[in-house]
C-alpha positions, -999 to 999 in steps of 0.1 A, spaced: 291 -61 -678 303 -95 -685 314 -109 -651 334 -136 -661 355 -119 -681 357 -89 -655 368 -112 -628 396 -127 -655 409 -95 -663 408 -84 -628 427 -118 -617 454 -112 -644 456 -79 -639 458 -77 -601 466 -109 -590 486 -130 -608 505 -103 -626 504 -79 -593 531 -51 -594 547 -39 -561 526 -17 -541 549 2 -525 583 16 -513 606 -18 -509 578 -39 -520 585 -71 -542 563 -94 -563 576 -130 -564 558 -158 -582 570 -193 -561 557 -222 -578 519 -219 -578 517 -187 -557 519 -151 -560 533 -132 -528 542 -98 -520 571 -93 -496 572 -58 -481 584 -37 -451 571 -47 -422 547 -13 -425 536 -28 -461 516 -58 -472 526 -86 -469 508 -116 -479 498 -139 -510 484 -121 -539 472 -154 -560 471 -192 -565 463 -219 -591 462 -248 -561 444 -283 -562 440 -308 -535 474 -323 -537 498 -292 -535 474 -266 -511 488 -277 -477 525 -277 -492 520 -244 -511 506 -231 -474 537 -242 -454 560 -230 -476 546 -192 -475 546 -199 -437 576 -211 -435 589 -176 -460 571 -151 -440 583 -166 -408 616 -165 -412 612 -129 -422 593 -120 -386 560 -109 -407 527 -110 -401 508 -119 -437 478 -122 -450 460 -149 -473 440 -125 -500 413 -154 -509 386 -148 -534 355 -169 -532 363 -187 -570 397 -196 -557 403 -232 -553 407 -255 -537 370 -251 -525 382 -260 -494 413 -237 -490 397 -215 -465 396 -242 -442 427 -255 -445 444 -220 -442 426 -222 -406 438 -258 -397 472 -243 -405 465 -212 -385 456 -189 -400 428 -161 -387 397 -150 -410 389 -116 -412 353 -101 -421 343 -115 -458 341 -82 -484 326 -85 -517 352 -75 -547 334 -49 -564 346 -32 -599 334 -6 -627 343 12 -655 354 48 -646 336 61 -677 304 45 -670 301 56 -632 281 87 -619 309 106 -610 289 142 -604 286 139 -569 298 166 -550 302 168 -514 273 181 -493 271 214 -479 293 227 -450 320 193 -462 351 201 -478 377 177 -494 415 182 -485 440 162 -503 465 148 -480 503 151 -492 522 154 -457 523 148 -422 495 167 -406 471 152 -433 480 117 -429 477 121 -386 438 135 -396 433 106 -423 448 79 -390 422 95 -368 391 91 -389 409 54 -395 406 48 -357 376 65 -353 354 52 -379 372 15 -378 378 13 -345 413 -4 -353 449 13 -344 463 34 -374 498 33 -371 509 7 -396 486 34 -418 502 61 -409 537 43 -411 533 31 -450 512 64 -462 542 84 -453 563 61 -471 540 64 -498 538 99 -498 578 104 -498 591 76 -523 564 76 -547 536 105 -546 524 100 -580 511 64 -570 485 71 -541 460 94 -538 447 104 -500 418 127 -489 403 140 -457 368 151 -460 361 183 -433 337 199 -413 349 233 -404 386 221 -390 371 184 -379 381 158 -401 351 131 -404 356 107 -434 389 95 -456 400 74 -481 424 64 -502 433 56 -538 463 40 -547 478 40 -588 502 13 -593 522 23 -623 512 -4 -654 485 -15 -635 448 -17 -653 425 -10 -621 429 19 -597 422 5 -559 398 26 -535 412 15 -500 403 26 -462 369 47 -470 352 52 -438 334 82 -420 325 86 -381 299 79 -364 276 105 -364 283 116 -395 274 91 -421 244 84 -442 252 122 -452 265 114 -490 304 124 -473 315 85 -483 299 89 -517 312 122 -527 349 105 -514 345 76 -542 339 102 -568 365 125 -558 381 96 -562 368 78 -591 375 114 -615 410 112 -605 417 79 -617 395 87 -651 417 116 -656 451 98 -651 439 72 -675 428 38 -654 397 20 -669 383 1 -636 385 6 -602 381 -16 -575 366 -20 -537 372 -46 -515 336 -32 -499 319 -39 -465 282 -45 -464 279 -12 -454 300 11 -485 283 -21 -510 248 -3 -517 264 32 -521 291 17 -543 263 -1 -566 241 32 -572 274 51 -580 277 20 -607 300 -6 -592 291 -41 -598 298 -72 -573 318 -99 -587 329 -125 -559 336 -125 -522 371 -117 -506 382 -128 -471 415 -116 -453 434 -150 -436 460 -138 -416 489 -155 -402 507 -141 -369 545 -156 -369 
């Protein structure tokens, strides 16, 4: 693969020319930086930047001021090529919280293993209403240890205004769900993004989260997206690489609380 021109393309693609995500989403392009302003149950945050030295801390206040005034919480999506090379720190001297650094990891759906199947006793559900997002939030809070309900909140949404653009699956055993994940399909957009994959304790290292990223990965092939991409945790990053993904940069989640 030839990274640097993956990472353009993905940075075109996704960033700088993002599309809404979701119900009541929009995409606004302010000066340097790329933002998404959303429900408060959506993302919200700054998509992309083309910053220097001399415009970062202006180009910071103004989102906070933006956001603020709105009552959201938002998030800075930094990549590790972004620049400044210092932005990360001065997104904290303006206060804003890190979150765990992820590595950005993309493939090409036609050159991933996609024959996995889920292992015995493990069946996939696809989740399309109410009772299935409530059993894709408890895995959430289960696996992640983190409250779903900002989950639940903008799946529905999903689910309701725009079906066709995110794909949601709960792996079971017998009646217990144990592993989800999600896919979502912006409309125009060149990469299909895997989001929320996790599975509960006691139940990984099983192949569940691998056969969920083909499940996955097929759907996307078949509606016609080239690439995919994971914002993956240390742990999903080895299963990810023998499926075929490859790692090109580092992502870290600086959020702002108004």
């Amino acid at each position: 693969m030839d990274h640097a021109g993956a990472l353009a393309l993905f940075d075109r693609d996704q960033r700088a020319g993002a599309r809404p995500d979701g119900p009541g989403a929009r995409v606004e392009r302010t000066g340097a930086v790329v933002r998404q302003t959303a429900p408060e149950h959506g993302w919200n945050g700054v998509l992309w930047s083309a910053l220097d030295r001399t415009d970062a801390d202006a180009a910071i206040a103004e989102q906070i001021a933006h956001f603020s005034a709105l009552g959201l919480e938002f998030e800075w999506k930094l990549y590790g090529h972004d620049l400044p090379a210092d932005l990360g720190r001065r997104l904290v001297a303006a206060g804003f919280t890190p979150g765990p650094e992820e590595t950005l990891m993309i493939a090409e759906a036609a050159e991933l293993d996609l024959g996995t199947e889920p292992p015995a006793g493990i069946r996939l559900l696809p989740v399309t209403d109410r009772a299935g997002v409530e059993m894709m939030a408890d895995v959430h809070e289960q696996a992640f240890g983190a409250d779903a309900s900002r989950l639940r909140r903008a799946l529905l949404a999903r689910l309701t205004a725009g079906p066709g653009t995110v794909v949601a699956v709960v792996a079971l055993a017998g009646g217990e769900p144990v592993s989800a994940g999600r896919m979502e399909l912006v409309p125009g957009a060149q990469f299909a993004g895997l989001w929320g994959g996790g599975t509960v304790a006691g139940w990984r290292g099983r192949g569940i989260y691998r056969a969920l990223v083909a499940h996955r990965a097929r759907i996307a092939a078949e509606r016609g997206y080239r690439h995919l991409q994971v914002d993956a945790s240390e742990q999903s990053r080895p299963v990810l690489e023998r499926l075929g993904f490859t790692a090109l940069t580092t992502t870290t989640p600086y959020v702002y609380v108004p």
